[in-house]
Structures are given as structure tokens and as C-alpha cells.
C-alpha positions as CSV (number, residue, x, y, z in Angstrom):
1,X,128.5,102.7,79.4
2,X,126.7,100.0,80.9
3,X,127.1,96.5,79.9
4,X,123.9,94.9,77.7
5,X,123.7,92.1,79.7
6,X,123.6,94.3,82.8
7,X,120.6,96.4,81.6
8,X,118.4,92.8,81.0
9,X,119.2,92.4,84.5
10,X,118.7,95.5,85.8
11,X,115.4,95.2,84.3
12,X,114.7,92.2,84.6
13,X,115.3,93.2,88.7
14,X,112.9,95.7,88.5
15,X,110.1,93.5,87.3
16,X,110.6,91.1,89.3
17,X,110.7,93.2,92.6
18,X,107.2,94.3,91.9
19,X,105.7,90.7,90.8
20,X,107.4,90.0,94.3
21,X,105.6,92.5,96.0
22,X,102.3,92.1,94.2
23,X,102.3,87.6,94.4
24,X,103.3,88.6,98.4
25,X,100.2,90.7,98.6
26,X,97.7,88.2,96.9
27,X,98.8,85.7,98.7
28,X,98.6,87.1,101.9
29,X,94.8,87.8,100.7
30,X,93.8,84.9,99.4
31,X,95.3,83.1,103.2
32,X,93.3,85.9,104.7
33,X,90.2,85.4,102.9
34,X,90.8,81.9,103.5
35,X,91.0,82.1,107.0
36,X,88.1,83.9,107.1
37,X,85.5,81.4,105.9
38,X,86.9,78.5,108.0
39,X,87.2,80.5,111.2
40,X,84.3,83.2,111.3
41,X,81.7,81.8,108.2
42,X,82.4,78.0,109.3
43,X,82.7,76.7,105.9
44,X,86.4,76.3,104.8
45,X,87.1,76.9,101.2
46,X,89.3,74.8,98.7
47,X,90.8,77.6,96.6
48,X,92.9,79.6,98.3
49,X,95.0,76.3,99.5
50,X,95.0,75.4,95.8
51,X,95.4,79.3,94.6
52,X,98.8,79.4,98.1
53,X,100.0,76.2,95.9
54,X,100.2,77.7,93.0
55,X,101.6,81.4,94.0
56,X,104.1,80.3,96.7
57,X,107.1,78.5,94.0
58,X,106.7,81.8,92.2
59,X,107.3,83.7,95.2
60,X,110.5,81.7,96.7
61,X,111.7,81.3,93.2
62,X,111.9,84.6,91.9
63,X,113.0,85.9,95.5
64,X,115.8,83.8,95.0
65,X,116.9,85.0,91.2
66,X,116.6,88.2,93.1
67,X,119.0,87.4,95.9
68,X,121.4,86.1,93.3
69,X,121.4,89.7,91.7
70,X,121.7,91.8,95.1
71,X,123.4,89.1,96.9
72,X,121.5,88.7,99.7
73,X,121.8,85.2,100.3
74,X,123.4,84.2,103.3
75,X,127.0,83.2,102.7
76,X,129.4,81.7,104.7
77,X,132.8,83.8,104.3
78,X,135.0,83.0,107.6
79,X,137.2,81.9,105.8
80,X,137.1,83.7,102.6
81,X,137.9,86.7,104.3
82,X,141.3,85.4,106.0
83,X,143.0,84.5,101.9
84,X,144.4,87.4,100.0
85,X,142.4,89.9,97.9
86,X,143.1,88.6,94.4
87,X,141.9,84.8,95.9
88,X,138.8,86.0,97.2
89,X,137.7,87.6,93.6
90,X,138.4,84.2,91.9
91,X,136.7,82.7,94.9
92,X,133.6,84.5,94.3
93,X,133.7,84.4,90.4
94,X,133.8,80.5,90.6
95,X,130.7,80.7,93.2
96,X,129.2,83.0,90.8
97,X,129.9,80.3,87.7
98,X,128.2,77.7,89.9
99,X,125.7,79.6,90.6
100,X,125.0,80.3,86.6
101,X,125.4,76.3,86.2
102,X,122.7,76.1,88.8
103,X,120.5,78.3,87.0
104,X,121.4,76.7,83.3
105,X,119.8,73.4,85.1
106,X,117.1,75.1,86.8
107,X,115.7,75.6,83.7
108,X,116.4,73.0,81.7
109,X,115.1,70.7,84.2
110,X,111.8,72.7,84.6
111,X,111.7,73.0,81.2
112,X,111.6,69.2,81.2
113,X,109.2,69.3,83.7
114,X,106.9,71.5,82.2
115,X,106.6,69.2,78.8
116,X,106.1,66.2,80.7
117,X,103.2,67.6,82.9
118,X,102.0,69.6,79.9
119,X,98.0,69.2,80.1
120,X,97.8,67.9,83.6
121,X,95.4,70.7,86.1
122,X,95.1,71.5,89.6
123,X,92.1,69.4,91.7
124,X,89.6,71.9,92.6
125,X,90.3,75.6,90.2
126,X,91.5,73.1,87.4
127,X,94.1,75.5,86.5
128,X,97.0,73.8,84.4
129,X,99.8,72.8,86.1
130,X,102.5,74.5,83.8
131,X,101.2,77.7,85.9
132,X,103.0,76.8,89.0
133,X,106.4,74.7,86.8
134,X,107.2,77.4,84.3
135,X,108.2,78.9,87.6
136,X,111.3,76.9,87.3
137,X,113.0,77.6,83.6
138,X,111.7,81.2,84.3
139,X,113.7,81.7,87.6
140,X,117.0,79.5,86.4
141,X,117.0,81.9,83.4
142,X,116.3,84.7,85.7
143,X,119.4,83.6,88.2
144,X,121.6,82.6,85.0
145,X,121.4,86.4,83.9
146,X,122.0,88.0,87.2
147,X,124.5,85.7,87.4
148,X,126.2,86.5,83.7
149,X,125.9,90.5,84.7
150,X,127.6,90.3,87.9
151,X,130.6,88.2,86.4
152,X,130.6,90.5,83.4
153,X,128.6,93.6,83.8
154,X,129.3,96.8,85.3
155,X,127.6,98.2,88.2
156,X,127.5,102.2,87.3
157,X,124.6,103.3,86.7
């Protein structure tokens, strides 16, 4: 039976790999389109700057909460490898609590953040700002849960 905590995550996974692959896709547009104007129309537009501003936290953010479920990060293990079995499990249960206190910050921090800047817009598409901060408490939440299932979760499916 699989763990609760494990299925949020698990879900959680798969909704984030497709905002991933859709924010990846926009963005690549919007650079494109951008590109476009400035190089062949000769009359550079301010949105998609302001629009690559505003997609590109989400993007890094919630490929990292990602990498903290499927461990892709890069990780440094020379000499992790060389201690004994049982020390290398508490080894990466401790990185794995750090990594959860990370995320715990992450969003308090940008939960902070988004109050204080609460109101405030971008320059040109006047979008507010919270769209590009809640990108913070949403990804340490995100990375606190993957976190939480891979410390206490099972992995059967």
C-alpha cells in the first residue's frame, strides 16, 4: 500500500512535469516571437522580456522540486561511497532533512515576500508581481513533500 504522503507527491510530480513542459514551451515562444520583431520586423517588443521574467523562476523552481523527487541533482558522493552501507542511509536521510528545512524556508520566506510585494506590478504588461514570488512558497512546499515521501514513503507502485 502506498504511503499518503507518497501519492501527494507522486501527483504532485505529475503536474508539475507537464507545467514544466508547457512554461518550457511558452517560453521558448514568446523568446522566439520576440526575436522575431527585433531581428526581421525591426521593432523590438517589451513583453516577452517582461512575459521570460516572469515564466523563468517558475521554470527553475519547479524543475528543482522535481529534481528533489527523482534526484537528479548532481551530488557529490566520492566519499559517501567509500563508508559502510548503514552510514550512507543516515548520510542521505540527513541530506534529505536538510533538504526539507530548505524547502520549509523556501516558503516561508517567499511567503514573506509575497505579502510584502503584495500590490506591486510588472513595468510594461502591469501584471502583479505575486505571479512571478508565489513561485517560491509553491516550490519549497513542493520540495518539502518530495522531500517528506522519500524519507517516509514507499516507492512501489
Amino acid at each position: 500500500m502506498i504511503n499518503p504522503i507518497e501519492k501527494i507527491s507522486s501527483y504532485a510530480a505529475s503536474v508539475t512535469r507537464v507545467l514544466i513542459i508547457a512554461l518550457a514551451s511558452m517560453l521558448v515562444i514568446i523568446l522566439l516571437v520576440g526575436i522575431f520583431y527585433r531581428y526581421v520586423v525591426g521593432s523590438a517588443l517589451s513583453w516577452p522580456d517582461e512575459m521570460a521574467i516572469v515564466l523563468v523562476p517558475w521554470l527553475i523552481l519547479l524543475a528543482g522540486s522535481l529534481g528533489v523527487r527523482e534526484g537528479f541533482h548532481v551530488r557529490l558522493t566520492i566519499l559517501a561511497t567509500r563508508l559502510p552501507l548503514g552510514v550512507q542511509n543516515v548520510l542521505s536521510k540527513l541530506v534529505l532533512v536538510a533538504i526539507a528545512m530548505f524547502g520549509c524556508t523556501l516558503f516561508y520566506s517567499g511567503y514573506d515576500l509575497v505579502m510584502r510585494t503584495a500590490g506591486n506590478v510588472t513595468p510594461s504588461l502591469r501584471l502583479p508581481l505575486e505571479l512571478i514570488n508565489y513561485s517560491a512558497p509553491v516550490c519549497g512546499a513542493l520540495i518539502t513533500i518530495h522531500c517528506l515521501a522519500n524519507l517516509f514513503g514507499s516507492k512501489e507502485n
